[in-house]
C-alpha positions in Angstrom: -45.7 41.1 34.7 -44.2 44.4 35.8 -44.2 43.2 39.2 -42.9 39.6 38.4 -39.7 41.7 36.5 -39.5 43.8 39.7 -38.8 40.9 42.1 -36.2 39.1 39.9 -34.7 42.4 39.7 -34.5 43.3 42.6 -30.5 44.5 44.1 -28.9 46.0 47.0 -26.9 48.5 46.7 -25.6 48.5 49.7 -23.7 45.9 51.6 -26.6 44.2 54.2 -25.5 43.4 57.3 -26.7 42.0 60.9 -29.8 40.1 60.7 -30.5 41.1 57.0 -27.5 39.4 55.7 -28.3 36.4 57.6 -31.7 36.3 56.4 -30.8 36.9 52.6 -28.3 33.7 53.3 -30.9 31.3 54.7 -33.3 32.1 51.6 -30.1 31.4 49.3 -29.3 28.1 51.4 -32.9 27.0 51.2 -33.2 27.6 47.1 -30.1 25.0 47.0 -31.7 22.7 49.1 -35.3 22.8 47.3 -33.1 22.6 43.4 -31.7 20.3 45.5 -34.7 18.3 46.4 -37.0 18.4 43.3 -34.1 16.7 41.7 -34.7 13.3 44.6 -35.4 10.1 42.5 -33.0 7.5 44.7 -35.3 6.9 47.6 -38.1 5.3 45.7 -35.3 3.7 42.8 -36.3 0.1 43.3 -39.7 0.3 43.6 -39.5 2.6 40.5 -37.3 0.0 38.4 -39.5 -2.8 39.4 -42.8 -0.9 38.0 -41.2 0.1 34.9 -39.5 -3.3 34.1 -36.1 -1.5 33.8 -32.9 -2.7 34.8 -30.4 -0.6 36.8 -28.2 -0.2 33.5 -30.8 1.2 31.6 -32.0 3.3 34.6 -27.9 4.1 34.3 -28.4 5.1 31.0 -31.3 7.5 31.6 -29.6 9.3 34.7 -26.5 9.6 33.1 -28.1 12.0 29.9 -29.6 13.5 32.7 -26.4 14.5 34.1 -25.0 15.2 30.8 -28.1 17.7 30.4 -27.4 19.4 33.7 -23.4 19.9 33.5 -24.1 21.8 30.1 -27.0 23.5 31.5 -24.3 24.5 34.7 -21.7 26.1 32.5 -24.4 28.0 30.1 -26.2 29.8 32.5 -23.2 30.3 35.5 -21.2 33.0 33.4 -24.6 35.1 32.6 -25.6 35.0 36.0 -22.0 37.0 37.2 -22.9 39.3 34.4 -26.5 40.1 34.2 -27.5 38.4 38.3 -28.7 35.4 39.7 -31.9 35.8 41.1 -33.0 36.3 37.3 -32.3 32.9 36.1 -32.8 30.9 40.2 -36.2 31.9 40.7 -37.5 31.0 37.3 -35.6 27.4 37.5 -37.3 26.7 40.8 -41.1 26.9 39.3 -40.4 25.2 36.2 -38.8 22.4 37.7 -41.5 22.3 40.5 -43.6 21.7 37.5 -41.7 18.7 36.4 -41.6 17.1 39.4 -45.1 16.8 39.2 -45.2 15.6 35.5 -42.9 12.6 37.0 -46.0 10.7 38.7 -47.1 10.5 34.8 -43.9 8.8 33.5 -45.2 5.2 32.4 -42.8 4.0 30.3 -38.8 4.2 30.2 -38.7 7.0 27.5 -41.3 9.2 29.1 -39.2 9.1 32.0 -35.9 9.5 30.0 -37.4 12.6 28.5 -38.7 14.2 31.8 -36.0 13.7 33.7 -33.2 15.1 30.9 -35.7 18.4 31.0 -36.0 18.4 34.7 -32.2 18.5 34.9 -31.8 21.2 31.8 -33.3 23.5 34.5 -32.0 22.8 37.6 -28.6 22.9 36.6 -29.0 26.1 37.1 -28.8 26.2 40.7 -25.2 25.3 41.6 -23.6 28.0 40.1 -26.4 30.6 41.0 -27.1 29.6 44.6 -23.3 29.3 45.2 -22.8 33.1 44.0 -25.3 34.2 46.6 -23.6 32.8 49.0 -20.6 33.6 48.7 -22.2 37.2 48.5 -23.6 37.4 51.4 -20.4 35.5 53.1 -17.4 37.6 54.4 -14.5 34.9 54.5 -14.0 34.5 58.4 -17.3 32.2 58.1 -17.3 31.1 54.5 -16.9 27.5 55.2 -19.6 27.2 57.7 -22.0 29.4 54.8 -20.9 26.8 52.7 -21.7 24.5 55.4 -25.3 25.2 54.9 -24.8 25.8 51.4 -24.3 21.9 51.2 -27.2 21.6 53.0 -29.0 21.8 49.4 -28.0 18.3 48.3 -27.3 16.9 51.5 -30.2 17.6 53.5 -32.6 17.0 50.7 -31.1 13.3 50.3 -31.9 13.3 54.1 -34.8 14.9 53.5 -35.9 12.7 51.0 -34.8 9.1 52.4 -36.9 10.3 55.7 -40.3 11.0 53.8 -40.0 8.1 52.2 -38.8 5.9 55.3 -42.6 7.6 56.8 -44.6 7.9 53.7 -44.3 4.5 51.3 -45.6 2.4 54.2 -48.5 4.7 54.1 -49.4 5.0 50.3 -47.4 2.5 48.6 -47.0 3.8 45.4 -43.8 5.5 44.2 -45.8 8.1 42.6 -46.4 9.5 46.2 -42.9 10.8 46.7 -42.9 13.2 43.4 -46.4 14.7 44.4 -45.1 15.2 48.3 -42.0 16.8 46.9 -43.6 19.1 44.2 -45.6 20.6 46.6 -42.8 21.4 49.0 -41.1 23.1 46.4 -43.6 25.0 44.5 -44.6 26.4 48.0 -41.0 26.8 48.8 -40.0 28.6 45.5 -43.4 30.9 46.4 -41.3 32.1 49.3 -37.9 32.2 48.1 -39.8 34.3 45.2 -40.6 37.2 47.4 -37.6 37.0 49.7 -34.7 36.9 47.5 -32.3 39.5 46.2 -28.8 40.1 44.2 -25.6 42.6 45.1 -25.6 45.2 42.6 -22.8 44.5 39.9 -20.4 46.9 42.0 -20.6 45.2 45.6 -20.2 42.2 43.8 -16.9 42.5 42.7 -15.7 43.1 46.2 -14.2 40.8 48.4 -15.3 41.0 52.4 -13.0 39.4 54.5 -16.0 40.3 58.0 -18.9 41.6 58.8 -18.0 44.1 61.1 -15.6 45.7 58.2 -18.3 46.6 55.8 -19.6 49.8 57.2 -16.3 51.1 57.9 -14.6 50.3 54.4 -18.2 50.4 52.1 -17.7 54.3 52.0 -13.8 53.8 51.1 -14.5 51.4 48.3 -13.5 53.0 45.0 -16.2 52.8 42.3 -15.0 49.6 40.2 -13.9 49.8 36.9 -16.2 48.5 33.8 -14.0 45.2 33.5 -14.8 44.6 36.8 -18.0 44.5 36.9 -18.7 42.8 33.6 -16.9 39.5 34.1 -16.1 36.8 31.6 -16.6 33.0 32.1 -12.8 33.2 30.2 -10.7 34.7 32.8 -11.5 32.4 35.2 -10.5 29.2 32.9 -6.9 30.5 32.9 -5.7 29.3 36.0 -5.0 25.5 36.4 -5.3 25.6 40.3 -8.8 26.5 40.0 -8.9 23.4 36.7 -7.5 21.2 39.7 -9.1 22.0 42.5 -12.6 21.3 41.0 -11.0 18.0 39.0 -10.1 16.6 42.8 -12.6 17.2 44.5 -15.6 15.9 41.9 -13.4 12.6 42.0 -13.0 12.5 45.6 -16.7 12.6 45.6 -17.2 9.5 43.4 -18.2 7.5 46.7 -20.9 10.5 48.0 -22.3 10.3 44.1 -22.6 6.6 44.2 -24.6 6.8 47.7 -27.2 10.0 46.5 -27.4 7.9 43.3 -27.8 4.5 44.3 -27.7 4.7 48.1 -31.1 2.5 48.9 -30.4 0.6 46.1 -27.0 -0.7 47.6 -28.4 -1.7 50.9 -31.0 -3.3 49.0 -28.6 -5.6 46.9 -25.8 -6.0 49.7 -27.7 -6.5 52.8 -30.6 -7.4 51.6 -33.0 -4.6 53.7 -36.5 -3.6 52.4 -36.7 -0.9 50.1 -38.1 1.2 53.1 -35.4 0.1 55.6 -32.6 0.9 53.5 -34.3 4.3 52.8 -34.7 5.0 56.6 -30.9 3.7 56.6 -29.8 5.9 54.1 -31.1 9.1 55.7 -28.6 9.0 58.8 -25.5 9.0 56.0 -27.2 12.3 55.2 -27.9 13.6 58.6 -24.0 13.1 60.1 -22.5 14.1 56.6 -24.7 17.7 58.1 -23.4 17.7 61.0 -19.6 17.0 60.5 -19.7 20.0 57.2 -20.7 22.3 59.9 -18.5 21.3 62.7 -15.6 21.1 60.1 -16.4 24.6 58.6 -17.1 26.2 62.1 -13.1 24.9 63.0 -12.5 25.9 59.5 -13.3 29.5 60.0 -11.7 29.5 63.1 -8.6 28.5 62.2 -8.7 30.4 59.0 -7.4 26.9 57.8 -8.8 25.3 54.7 -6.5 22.3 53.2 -5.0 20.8 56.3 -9.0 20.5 57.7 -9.6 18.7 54.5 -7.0 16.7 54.6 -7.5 15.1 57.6 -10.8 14.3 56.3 -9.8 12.8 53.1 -7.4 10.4 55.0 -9.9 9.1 57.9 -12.2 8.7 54.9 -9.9 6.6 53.1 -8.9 4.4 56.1 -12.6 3.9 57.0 -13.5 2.5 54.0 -11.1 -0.7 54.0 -13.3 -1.1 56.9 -16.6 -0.4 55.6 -16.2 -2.5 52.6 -15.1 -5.6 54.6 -18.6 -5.9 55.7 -20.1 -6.2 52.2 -21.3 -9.9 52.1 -21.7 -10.1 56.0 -25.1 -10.0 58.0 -25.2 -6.6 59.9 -28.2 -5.4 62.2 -30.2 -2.4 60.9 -29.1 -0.7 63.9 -25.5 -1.1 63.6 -25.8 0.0 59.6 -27.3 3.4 61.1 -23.6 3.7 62.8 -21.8 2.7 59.6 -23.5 4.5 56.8 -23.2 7.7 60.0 -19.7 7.6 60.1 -19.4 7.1 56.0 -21.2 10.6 55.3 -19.6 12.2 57.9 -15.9 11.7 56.8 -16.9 12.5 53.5 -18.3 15.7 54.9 -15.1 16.9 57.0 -13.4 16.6 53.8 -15.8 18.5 51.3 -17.1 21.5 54.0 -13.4 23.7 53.9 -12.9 22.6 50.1 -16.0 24.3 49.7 -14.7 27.8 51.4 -11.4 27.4 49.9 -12.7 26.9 46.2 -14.6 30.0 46.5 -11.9 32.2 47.5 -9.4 30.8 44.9 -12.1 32.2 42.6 -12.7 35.4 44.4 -8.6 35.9 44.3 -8.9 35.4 40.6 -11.8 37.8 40.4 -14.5 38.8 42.4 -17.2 39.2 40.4 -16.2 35.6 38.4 -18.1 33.4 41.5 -21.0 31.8 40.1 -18.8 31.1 36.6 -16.0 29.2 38.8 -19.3 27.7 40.9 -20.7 26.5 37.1 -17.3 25.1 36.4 -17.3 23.3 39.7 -21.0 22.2 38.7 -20.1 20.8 35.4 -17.4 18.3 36.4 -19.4 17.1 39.2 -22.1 16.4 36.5 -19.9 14.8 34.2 -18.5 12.6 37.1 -21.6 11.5 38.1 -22.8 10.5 35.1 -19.6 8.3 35.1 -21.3 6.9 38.3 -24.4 6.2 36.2 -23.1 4.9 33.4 -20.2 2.7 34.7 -21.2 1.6 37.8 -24.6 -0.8 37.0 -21.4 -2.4 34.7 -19.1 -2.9 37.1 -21.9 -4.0 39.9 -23.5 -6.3 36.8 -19.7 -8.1 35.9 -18.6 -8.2 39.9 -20.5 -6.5 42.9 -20.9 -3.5 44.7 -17.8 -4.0 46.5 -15.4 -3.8 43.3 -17.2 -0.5 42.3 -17.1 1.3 45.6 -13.0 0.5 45.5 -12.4 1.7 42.2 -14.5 4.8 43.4 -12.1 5.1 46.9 -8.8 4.6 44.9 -9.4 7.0 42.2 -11.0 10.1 44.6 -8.3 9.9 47.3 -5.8 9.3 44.7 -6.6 12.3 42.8 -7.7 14.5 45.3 -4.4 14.8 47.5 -2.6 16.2 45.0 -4.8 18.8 43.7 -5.7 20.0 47.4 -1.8 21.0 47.2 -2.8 23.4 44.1 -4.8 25.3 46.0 -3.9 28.5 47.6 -3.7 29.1 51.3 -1.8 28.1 54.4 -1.4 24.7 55.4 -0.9 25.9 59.3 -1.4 28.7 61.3 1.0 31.6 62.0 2.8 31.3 65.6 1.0 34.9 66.1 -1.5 34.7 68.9 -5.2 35.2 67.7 -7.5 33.9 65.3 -6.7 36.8 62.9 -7.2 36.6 59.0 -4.6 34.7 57.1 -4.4 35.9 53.6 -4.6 33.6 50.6 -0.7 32.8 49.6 
C-alpha cells in the first residue's frame, strides 16, 4: 500500500525538459485516449440494441443519464485535482473503469446496462479535466495546440480505434460481447503502464506559465516562490469570467455534429445507407483517422503562427459549407468507397476547427490563473457532457418524427451559429504582427 501511495504521489519539482517532458506527455495523451476508449459502446450499437430488444430512444435514454453522470462527476473531481494533483484521482479511474468494461459483457437486460454504464461514466469523468491539466503542464505555449493535438487523440483515436477492431473483430467472433472483453484488456494493461510512468508538477511549478522549452532552465532559478493563494486554487475564480463561460458554451455546441457521429456514427450509416453493421463501422473509422490528422496539422500551423481563432475559424466555416453538401446525399445510393472520402473530409473540418480552440481555451484559463487548469478543463468537461446528452436524448426524437437528415441540420445550425460569436470572446490576436519572425504573441 505504501508503494501504491508512493506512485500516485509522486511530483517533480523541477521543470522536466528534453526527452523527459515529452515522455511524461505521451503517458498523459495515452491515459486520455484509454478513459477515452473504455468509454467505446457505438461500434457494436446495433448489434447491441437488436440483442437487448431496445429501441434507439430508450438506448437514448440510458446514454443520456450516463452523460448526466459524467458532467457532474467532471466538475466534482476537476477543482480537487488543481488543489490536491491529478495523478491521485487519473490513475485510480483508469482501473476501476477497466473493471467495468469487463462487467459490460454481463449486461442482459436494459437496466443492468443502464446501471453499469451510469457507474462506468461516474468514473471516467474524471479524465477530461485531469488528463487536460497534464498537458497543459507539460506544454509550453509555442506547441500547445499540437499537445492538444494529441491530447484529442483520447476520444478521437479511440473512436478510430474502436470502429477498426470492430471492422476486424465481429466478422471473427460475432458476438457484441467481444468488443468489451478486447477493450478491457487493453486498458487494464494500459492503465498498468500509465501506473508506473506517470507524474504531477509540484503545486509551485504548477502555477507557472511556460511560454518554451528552451526558457525553463534559464528562468526556473528566477521564479519567485509563489504565494499560498497561488498555489491553492479555487474552482470559484475561474467561474468569474464570462469569456471562459463562452468559449466552452461555443465550442460544446459547435461539436453537436462530432457528438452525434461518436454517439451514433455506425448507427447512421446503418439507417441512411443502409451498410452492414460491420461496413459502417469500418466506414466510420476513417471520420476518426482524418479528424487526427487535420487537429495536428491545424495545431502544428497553430503554433506556428501563434494564431489560435482565425485557424479555427476557417475551420468552422469549410465545416459549415461542407455539410449543405454532405447532407444532400442522405437518401441517395453512395459506394462504400466514396463514403470513406465523405465521412474523411467530415471529421477532418471538424478537427481544423476544435485543434487551436483547444490551445486557446487553455491559455484563457492559464491567463486567469495558472494553477486553475484542470477546474476550467472540468468546466469544459461538463458542458460537453450536458450537450451530449442533448444528443442522446433529443436526437432518436427527432430521427423517430423525421430522419437523420432534419437532426444533423438542427445540429449544424445551432454549433456554427453559436460558435462564431463566442470564438470572438476569446482572448488573442486574430492576425499576426507585420514583425518578421514567428516570435510569441501575447494573449490581448
Amino acid at each position: 500500500m505504501a508503494k501504491l501511495s508512493g506512485l500516485l504521489s509522486r511530483e517533480l519539482t523541477v521543470y522536466p525538459t528534453g526527452g523527459r517532458r515529452v515522455w511524461l506527455l505521451f503517458i498523459a495523451i495515452l491515459a486520455n485516449f484509454i478513459a477515452s476508449y473504455e468509454a467505446q459502446i457505438a461500434p457494436v450499437l446495433p448489434l447491441l440494441l437488436n440483442d437487448l430488444n431496445m429501441s434507439l430512444h430508450q438506448y437514448g435514454i440510458v446514454s443520456a443519464l450516463s452523460v448526466l453522470s459524467a458532467a457532474i462527476s467532471a466538475l466534482l473531481f476537476a477543482p480537487l485535482a488543481d488543489r490536491y494533483g491529478r495523478v491521485k484521482f487519473l490513475v485510480p479511474s483508469l482501473f476501476l473503469t477497466a473493471v467495468c468494461v469487463y462487467a459490460m459483457v454481463l449486461v442482459e437486460t436494459l437496466s443492468h446496462l443502464l446501471i453499469l454504464r451510469v457507474v462506468l461514466s461516474f468514473v471516467d469523468g474524471v479524465a477530461i479535466g485531469t488528463t487536460a491539466g497534464l498537458v497543459r503542464d507539460f506544454s509550453p505555449r509555442m506547441g500547445r495546440a499540437l499537445a492538444f493535438g494529441f491530447w484529442t487523440f483520447g476520444p478521437v483515436g479511440s473512436n478510430f480505434f474502436a470502429n477498426a477492431m470492430a471492422g476486424w473483430t465481429l466478422p471473427i467472433f460475432h458476438a457484441w460481447q467481444s468488443q468489451f472483453i478486447i477493450s478491457g484488456t487493453i486498458a487494464l494493461v494500459s492503465a498498468i503502464v500509465i501506473l508506473f510512468n506517470i507524474a504531477d508538477l509540484s503545486p509551485e511549478l504548477r502555477s507557472r506559465i511556460v511560454h518554451s522549452a528552451g526558457e525553463t532552465g534559464e528562468r526556473e532559478a528566477a521564479w519567485e516562490k509563489p504565494d499560498k493563494a497561488a498555489i491553492s486554487p479555487k474552482m470559484r475564480e475561474i467561474l468569474q469570467f464570462p469569456h471562459i463561460w463562452a468559449l466552452c458554451i461555443g465550442i460544446t455546441l459547435f461539436l453537436l455534429t462530432y457528438m452525434t457521429i461518436a454517439s451514433f456514427g455506425t448507427k447512421l450509416l446503418v439507417d441512411v445507407f443502409h451498410y452492414d453493421a460491420h461496413q459502417a463501422a469500418a466506414i466510420a473509422k476513417y471520420f476518426w483517422l482524418f479528424n487526427l490528422v487535420t487537429l495536428l496539422v491545424a495545431g502544428w500551423i497553430s503554433d506556428r503562427l501563434q494564431l489560435r481563432k482565425i485557424v479555427s475559424l476557417t475551420g468552422t466555416v469549410l465545416f459549415a459549407l461542407y455539410m449543405v453538401f454532405f447532407i444532400s446525399l442522405f437518401g441517395t445510393e453512395v459506394p462504400e468507397g466514396q463514403m470513406i472520402i465523405y465521412t474523411s473530409l467530415l471529421g477532418g473540418l471538424i478537427g481544423i476547427a476544435y485543434g487551436p480552440w483547444c490551445a486557446l481555451f487553455s491559455e484563457n484559463a492559464e491567463d486567469v490563473k495558472a494553477s486553475l487548469q484542470s477546474s476550467a478543463w472540468g468546466l469544459f468537461g461538463f458542458f460537453s457532457r450536458i450537450v451530449s446528452l442533448t444528443v442522446y436524448f433529443v436526437a432518436p426524437l427527432v430521427v423517430a418524427a423525421s430522419h437523420w437528415g432534419t437532426w444533423l441540420w438542427i445540429a449544424v445550425g445551432v454549433g456554427v451559429l453559436v460558435y462564431i460569436p463566442c470564438l470572438f470572446t476569446g482572448k488573442g490576436p486574430w492576425l499576426r504582427k507585420k514583425e518578421g519572425g514567428v516570435a510569441h504573441t501575447p494573449l490581448a
